[in-house]
C-alpha positions as CSV (number, residue, x, y, z in Angstrom):
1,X,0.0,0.0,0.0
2,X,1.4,3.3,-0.8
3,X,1.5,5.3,2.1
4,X,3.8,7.9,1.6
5,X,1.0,9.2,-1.5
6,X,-2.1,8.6,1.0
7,X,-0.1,10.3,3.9
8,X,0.5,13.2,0.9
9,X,-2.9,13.3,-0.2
10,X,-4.5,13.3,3.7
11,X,-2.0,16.3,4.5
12,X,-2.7,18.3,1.3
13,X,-6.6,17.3,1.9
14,X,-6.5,18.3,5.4
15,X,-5.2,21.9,4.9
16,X,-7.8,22.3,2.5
17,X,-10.6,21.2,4.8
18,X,-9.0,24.0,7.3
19,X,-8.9,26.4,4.9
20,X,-12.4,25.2,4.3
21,X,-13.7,25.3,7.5
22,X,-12.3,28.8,8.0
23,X,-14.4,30.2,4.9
24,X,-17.5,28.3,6.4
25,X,-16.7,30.5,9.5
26,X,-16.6,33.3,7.9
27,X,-19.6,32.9,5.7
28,X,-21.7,31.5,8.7
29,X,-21.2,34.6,10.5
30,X,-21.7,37.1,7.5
31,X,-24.8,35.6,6.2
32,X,-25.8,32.3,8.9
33,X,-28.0,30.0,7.7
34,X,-30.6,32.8,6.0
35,X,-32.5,33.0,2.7
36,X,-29.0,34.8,1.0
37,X,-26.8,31.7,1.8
38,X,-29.5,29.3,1.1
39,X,-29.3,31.1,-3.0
40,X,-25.2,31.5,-3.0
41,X,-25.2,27.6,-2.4
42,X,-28.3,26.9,-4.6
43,X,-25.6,28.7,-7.0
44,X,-22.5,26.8,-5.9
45,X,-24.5,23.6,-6.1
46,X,-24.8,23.0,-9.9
47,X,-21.0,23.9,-11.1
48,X,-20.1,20.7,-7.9
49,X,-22.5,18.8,-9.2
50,X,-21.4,18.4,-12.7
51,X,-17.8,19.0,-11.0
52,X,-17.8,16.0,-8.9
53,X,-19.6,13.5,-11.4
54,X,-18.3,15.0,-14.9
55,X,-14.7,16.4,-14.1
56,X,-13.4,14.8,-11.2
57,X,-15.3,11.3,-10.7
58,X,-16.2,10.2,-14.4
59,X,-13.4,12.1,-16.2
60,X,-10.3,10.6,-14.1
61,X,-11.9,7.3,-13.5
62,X,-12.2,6.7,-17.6
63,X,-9.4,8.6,-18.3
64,X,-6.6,7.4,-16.3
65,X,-7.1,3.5,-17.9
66,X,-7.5,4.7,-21.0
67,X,-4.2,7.1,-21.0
68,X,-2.6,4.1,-19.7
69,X,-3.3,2.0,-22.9
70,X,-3.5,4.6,-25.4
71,X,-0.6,4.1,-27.8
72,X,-0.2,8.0,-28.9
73,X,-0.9,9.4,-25.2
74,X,0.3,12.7,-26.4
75,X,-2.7,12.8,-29.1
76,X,-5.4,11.2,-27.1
77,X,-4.9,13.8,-24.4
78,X,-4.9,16.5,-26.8
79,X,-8.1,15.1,-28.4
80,X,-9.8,14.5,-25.1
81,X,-8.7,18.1,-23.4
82,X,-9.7,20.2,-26.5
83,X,-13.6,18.1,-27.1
84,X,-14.9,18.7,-23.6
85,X,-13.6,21.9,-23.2
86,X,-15.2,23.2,-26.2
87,X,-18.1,21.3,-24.7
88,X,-17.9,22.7,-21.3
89,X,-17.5,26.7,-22.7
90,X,-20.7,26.1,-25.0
91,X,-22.8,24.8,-21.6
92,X,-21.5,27.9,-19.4
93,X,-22.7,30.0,-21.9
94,X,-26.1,28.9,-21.8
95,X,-26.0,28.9,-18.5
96,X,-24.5,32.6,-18.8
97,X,-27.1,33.5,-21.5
98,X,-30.8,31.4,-19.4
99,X,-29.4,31.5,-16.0
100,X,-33.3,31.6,-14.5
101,X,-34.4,28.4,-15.5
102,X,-31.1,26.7,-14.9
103,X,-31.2,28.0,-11.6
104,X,-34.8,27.2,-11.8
105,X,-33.8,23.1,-11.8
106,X,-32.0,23.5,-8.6
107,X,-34.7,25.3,-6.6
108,X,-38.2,24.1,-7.4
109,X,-39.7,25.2,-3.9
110,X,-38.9,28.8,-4.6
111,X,-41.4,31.7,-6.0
112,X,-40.3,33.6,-8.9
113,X,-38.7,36.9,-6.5
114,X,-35.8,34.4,-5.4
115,X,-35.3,32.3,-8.4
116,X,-34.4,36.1,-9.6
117,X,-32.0,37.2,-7.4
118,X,-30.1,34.0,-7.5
119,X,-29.7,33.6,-11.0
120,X,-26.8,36.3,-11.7
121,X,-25.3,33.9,-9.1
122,X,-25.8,30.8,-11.3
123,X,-24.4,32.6,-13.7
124,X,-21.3,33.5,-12.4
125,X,-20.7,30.0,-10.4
126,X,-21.2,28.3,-13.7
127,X,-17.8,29.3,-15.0
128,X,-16.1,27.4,-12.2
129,X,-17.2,23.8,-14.0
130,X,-14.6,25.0,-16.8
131,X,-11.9,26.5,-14.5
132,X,-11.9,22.6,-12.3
133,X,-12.3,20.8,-15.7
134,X,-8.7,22.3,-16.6
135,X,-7.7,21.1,-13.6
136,X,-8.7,17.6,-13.3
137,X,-7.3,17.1,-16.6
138,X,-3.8,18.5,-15.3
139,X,-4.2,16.2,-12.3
140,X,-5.0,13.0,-13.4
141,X,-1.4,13.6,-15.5
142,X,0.3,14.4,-12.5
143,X,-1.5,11.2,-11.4
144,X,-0.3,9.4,-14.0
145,X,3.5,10.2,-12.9
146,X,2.6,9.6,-8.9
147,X,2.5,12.8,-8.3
148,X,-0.5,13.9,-5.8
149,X,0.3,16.9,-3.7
150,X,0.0,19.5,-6.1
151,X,-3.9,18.7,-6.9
152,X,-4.3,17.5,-2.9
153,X,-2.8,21.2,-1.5
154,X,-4.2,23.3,-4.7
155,X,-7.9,22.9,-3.3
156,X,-7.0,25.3,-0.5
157,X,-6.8,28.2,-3.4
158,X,-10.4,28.0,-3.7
159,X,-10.8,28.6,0.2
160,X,-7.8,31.5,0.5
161,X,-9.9,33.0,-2.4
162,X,-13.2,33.0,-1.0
163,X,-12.0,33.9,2.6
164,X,-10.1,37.1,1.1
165,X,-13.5,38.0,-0.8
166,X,-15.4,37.3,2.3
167,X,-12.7,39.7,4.7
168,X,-13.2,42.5,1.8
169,X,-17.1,42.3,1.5
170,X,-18.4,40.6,4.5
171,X,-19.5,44.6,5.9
172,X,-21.1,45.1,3.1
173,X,-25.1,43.7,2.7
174,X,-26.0,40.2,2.2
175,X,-27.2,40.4,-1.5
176,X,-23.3,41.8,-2.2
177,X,-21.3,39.6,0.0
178,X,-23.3,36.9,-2.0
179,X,-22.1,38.3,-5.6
180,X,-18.6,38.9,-4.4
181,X,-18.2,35.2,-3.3
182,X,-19.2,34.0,-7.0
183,X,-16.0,36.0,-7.9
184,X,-14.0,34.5,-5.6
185,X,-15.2,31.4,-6.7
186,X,-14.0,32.3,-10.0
187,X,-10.7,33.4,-8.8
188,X,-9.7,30.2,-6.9
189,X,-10.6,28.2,-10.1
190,X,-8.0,30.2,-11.9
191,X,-5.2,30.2,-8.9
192,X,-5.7,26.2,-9.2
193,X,-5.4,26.0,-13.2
194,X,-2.4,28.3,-13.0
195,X,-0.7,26.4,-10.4
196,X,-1.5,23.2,-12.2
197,X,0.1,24.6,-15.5
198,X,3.2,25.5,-13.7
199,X,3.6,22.0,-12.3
200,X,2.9,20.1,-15.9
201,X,5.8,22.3,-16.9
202,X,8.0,20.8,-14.0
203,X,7.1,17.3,-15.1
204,X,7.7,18.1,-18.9
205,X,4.1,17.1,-19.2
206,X,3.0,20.3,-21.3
207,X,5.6,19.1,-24.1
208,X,3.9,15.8,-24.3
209,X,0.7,18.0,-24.9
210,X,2.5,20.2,-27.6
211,X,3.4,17.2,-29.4
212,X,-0.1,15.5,-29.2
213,X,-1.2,18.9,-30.9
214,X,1.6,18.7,-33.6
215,X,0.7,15.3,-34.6
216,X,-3.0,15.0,-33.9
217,X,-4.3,14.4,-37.2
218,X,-1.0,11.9,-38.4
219,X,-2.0,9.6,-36.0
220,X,-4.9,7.6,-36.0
221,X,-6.3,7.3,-32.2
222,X,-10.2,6.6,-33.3
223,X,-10.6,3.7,-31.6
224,X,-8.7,4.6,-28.1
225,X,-11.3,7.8,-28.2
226,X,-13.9,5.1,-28.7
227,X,-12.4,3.1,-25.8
228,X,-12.5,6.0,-23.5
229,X,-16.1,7.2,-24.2
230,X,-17.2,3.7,-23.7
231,X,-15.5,3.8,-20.3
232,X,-16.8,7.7,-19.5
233,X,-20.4,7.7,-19.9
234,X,-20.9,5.0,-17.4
235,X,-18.7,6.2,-15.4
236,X,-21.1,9.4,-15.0
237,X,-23.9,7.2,-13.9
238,X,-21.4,5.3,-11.4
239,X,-20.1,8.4,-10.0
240,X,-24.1,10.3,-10.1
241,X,-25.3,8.6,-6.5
242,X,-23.9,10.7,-3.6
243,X,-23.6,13.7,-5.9
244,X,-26.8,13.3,-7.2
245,X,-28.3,12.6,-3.7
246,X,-26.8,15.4,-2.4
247,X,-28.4,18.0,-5.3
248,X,-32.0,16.2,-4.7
249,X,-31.5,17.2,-1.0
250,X,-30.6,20.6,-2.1
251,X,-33.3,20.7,-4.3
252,X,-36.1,18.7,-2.1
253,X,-34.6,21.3,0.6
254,X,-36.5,24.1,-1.0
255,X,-39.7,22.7,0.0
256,X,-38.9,23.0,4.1
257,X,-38.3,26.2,6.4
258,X,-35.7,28.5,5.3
259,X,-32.3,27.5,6.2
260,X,-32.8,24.3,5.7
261,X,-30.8,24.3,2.3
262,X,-28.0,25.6,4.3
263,X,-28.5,23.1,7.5
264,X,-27.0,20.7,4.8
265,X,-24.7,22.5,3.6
266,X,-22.9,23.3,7.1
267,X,-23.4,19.4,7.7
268,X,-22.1,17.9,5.0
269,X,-18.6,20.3,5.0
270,X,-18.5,18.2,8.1
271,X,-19.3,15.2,6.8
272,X,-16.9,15.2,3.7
273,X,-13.8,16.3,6.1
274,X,-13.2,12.5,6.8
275,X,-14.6,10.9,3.9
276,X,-12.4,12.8,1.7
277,X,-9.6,13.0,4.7
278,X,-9.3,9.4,4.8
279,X,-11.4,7.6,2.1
280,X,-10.8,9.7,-0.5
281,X,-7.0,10.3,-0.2
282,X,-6.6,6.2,0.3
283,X,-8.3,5.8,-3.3
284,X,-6.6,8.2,-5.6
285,X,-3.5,7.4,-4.2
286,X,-4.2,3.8,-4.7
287,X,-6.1,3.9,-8.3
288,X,-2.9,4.4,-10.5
289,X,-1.7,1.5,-9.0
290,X,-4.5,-0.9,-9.2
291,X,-5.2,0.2,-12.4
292,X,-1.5,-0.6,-13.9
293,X,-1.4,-3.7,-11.7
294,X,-4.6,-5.4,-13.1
295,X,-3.6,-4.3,-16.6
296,X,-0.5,-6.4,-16.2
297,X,-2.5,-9.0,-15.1
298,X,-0.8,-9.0,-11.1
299,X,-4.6,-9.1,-9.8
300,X,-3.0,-10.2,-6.1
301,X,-0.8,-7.4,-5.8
302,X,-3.7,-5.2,-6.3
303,X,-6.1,-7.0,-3.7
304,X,-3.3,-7.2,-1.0
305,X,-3.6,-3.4,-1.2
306,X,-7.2,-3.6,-0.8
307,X,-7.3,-5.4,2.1
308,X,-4.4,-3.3,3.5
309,X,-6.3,-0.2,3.1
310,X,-9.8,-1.5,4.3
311,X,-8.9,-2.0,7.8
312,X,-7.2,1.5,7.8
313,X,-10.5,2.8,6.5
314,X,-12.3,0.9,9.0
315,X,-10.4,2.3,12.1
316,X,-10.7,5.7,11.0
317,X,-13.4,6.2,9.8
318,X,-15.4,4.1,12.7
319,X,-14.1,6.5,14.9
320,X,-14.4,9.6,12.7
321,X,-17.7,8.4,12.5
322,X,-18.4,8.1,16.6
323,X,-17.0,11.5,17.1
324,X,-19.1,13.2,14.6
325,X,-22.5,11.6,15.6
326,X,-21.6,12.5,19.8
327,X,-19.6,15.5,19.9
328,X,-22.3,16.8,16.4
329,X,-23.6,20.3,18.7
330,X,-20.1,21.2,20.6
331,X,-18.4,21.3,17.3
332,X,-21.5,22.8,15.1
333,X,-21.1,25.3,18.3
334,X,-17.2,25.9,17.8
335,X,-17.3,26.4,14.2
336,X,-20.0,28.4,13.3
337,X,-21.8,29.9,16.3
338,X,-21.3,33.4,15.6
339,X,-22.6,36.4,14.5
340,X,-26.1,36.1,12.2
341,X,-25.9,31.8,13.2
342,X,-28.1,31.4,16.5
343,X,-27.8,28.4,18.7
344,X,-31.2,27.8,17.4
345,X,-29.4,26.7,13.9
346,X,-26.6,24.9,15.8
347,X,-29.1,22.3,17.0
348,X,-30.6,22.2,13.6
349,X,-27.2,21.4,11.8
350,X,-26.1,19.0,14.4
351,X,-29.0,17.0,13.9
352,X,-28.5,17.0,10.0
353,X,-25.0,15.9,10.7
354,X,-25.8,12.9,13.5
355,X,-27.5,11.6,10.3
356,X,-24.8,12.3,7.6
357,X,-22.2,10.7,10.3
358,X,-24.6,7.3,9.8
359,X,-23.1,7.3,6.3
360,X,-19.4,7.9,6.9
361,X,-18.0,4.1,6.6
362,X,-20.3,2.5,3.6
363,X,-19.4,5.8,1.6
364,X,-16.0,5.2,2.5
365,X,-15.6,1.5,2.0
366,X,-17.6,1.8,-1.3
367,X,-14.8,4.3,-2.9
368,X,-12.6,2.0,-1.8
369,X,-14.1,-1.0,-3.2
370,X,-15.5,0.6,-6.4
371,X,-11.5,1.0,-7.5
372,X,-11.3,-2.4,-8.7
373,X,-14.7,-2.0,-11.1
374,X,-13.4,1.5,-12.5
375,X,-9.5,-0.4,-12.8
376,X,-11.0,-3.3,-14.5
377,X,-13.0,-0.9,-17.1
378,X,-16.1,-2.1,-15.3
379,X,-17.8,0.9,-15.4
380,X,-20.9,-0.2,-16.3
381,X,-21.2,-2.6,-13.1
382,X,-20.7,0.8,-11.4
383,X,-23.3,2.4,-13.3
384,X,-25.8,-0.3,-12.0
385,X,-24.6,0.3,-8.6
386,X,-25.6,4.0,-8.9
387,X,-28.4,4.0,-9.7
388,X,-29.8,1.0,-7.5
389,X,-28.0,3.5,-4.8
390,X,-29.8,6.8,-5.9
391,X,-33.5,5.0,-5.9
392,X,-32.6,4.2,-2.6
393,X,-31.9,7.8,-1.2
394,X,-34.8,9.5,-3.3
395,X,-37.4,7.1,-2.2
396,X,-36.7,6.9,1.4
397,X,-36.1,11.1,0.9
398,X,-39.4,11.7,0.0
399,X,-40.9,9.7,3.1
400,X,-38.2,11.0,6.0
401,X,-38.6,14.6,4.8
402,X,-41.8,14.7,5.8
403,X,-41.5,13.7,9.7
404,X,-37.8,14.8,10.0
405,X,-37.5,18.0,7.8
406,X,-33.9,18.5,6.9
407,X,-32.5,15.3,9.3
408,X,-34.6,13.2,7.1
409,X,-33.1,13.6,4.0
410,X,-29.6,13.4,5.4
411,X,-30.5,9.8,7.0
412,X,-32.1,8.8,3.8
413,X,-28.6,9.8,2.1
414,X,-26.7,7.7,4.6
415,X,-29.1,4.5,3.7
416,X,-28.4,5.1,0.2
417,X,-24.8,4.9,1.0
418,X,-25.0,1.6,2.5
419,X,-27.2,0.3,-0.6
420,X,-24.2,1.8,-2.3
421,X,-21.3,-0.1,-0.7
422,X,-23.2,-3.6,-0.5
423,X,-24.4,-3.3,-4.3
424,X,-20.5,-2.5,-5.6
425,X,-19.5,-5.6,-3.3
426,X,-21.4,-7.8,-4.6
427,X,-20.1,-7.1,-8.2
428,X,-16.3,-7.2,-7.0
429,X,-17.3,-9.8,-4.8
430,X,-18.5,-11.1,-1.5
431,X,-15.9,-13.8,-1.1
432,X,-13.3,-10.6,-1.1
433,X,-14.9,-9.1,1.8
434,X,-15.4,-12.1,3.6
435,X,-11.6,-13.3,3.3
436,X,-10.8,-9.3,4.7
437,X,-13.0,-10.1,7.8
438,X,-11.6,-13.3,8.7
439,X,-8.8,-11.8,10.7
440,X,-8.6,-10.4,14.2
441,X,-8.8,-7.1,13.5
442,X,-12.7,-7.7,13.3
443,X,-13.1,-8.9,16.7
444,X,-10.0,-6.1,17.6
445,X,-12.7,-3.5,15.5
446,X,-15.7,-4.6,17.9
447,X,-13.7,-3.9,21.4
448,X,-12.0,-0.7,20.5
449,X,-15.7,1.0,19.1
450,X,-17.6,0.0,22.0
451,X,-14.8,1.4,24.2
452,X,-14.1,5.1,22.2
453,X,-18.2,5.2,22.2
454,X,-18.2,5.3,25.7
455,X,-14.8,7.9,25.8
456,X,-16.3,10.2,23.8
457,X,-19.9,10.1,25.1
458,X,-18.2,11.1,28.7
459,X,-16.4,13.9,27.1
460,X,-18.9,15.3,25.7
461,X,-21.0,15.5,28.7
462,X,-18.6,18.1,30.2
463,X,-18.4,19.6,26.7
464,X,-22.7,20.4,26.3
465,X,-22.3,21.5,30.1
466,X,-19.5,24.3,28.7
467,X,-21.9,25.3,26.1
468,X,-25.1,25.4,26.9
């Protein structure tokens, strides 16, 4: 198991979740969880949504196998790069050109008034899709050579952007600070692609691109484009489930009290700090690997690493996932309880986040596992999975929403991650997991739980005592 690129990716991940949380801070206490931050993240939500399943997820997942194969690598990546990014600046000015109904999609619950002030918001957010799409393309090259900390510590320019807009404008009224934060959405996208441009330059990667250009139309690379489209539109649907899931919330949010929209939000920051801390890191470091390994047909070298990195996912994230369903209002409290957010909105959010925390290891485990399908150019097993997954959270959405407002469609989410995790083990294979668990760190698992459960619920009784 590579641990010097997960121990990279965790630290670069980690001081962009601080840098995260300190722009949540900020924004919490310029605009709290009111009807303005409810529309910036209505805004913010489509340009991540198409980010995390169409750059990031589908993109690298198809991409990196294919690269691997591809004969001309030079000229498929050329190809590739300059095809969705003419694709990508045609969609963002549409989206430029009709932001209402776009914005529309994303908000059914709202009256006209507020679909109008938040589509010059939609409008400028958009761009950002095009901006990351630059950057996932640089990163799954600097992948490709094992190098992970530029893309890992370059998240953290979107943060340092949006903070510095927010210390400039938070004074100013809510229906600015909102606009202002588009822009510095804008300008983090652009701090990432430059940094990423410099560091293809330092691996000599932006002369294979000059020569892909130079000979892209003496070499014949029809088939490999083929290849790759076969693996990438798939790989959408794989990668649709928790992104989807987490739009619907946005969008099924619009139908409950205001705030609600941005109960989730503030949640779910929390909720991704240790599924992308732990879970995430472990699989990109990991996927270049596996993917090269099962291509050279050494398919036990590449499980050996899987069952190496489950029981690390297992630890951590068990007990990432007891501390953020006990200690859910002190640290709600510590991070945002300021200025326009009440304690009112603390015991909202930590409520929404008890039920995202429900979700933390099958999300995890299911990244982890869904390597071998994505490696293997299963992407249409993964696809399957999906969508079996995002029935799940919509279905059981709809009913919890009703009884537990904003809670409910978080818990729905987390039962959709554990359709999600049992569904992609079935298709690598249950004999896999079962030959994991027959070891002693399952019965080591079951004492050390039980045992930080009780910890942690002592501490925090001295901890709500301090707060409330």
């Amino acid at each position: 198991m590579r641990l010097r690129a997960i121990f990279t990716n965790s630290s670069g991940i980690l001081f962009s979740r601080i840098t995260g949380l300190f722009r949540d801070v900020f924004m919490a206490s310029a605009l709290g969880a009111s009807v303005w931050s409810d529309m910036f993240f209505v805004a913010f939500k489509l340009p991540n949504l198409f980010r995390r399943i169409f750059a990031e997820g589908a993109f690298t997942q198809a991409f990196m196998p294919a690269f691997i194969a591809s004969r001309h690598k030079g000229v498929f990546a050329t190809t590739v790069l300059l095809r969705f990014l003419l694709f990508l600046v045609a969609l963002s000015l549409l989206v430029t050109f009709f932001p209402e109904p776009v914005t529309k999609l994303t908000a059914w619950g709202w009256d006209e008034t507020r679909i109008t002030q938040t589509a010059p918001l939609t409008a400028v957010n958009f761009w950002y899709l095009d901006l990351i799409f630059l950057v996932t393309f640089a990163a799954t090259l600097l992948q490709y050579k094992e190098h992970f900390a530029t893309t890992a510590f370059g998240t953290a320019l979107l943060n340092i952007a949006m903070i510095g807009t927010l210390w400039l404008f938070m004074r100013h009224d809510p229906a600015t600070v909102a606009l202002a934060l588009s822009f510095g959405v804008l300008l983090g996208g652009v701090l990432q692609v430059a940094l990423h441009l410099y560091m293809l330059h330092r691996f000599k990667l932006d002369r294979l691109l000059r020569l892909g250009w130079k000979y892209r139309k003496k070499k014949k690379i029809d088939d490999e484009i083929k290849r790759f489209y076969r693996l990438f539109f798939p790989g959408i649907v794989g990668n649709a489930a928790p992104q989807l899931s987490s739009f619907i919330d946005t969008l099924l949010a619009t139908f409950l009290t205001a705030g609600s929209v941005s109960y989730l939000f503030y949640a779910n920051r929390i909720f991704q700090l240790p599924l992308a801390l732990i879970a995430v890191a472990t699989s990109v470091a990991l996927f270049p690997s596996i993917a090269k390994a099962l291509k050279a047909g050494r398919e036990n070298e590449a499980y050996d690493a899987l069952k190496r990195a489950f029981w690390l996912l297992m630890f951590l994230l068990g007990l990432a996932t007891l501390g953020g369903i006990i200690f859910a209002e002190p640290i709600i409290w510590l991070l945002f309880e300021r200025g326009n957010f009440t304690h009112a909105q603390t015991l909202q959010t930590a409520s929404v986040l008890q039920m995202y925390m429900i979700g933390l290891i099958p999300y995890g485990l299911a990244k982890l596992f869904s390597l071998f399908l994505y490696a293997a150019h299963r992407h249409t097993d993964a696809a399957k999975v999906s969508v079996v997954s995002l029935v799940v959270t919509v279905t059981l959405s709809l009913f919890l929403m009703k009884s537990m407002q904003a809670a409910g469609l978080a818990l729905a989410g987390s039962f959709g991650g554990w359709a999600l995790f049992l569904y992609t083990v079935y298709h690598v294979g249950f004999d896999k997991l079962l030959s994991i668990l027959k070891h002693r760190y399952t019965l080591l698992f079951f004492i050390v739980m039980p045992l930080a459960a009780l910890l942690f619920a002592y501490i925090n009784t001295f901890l709500l005592a301090f707060i409330r």
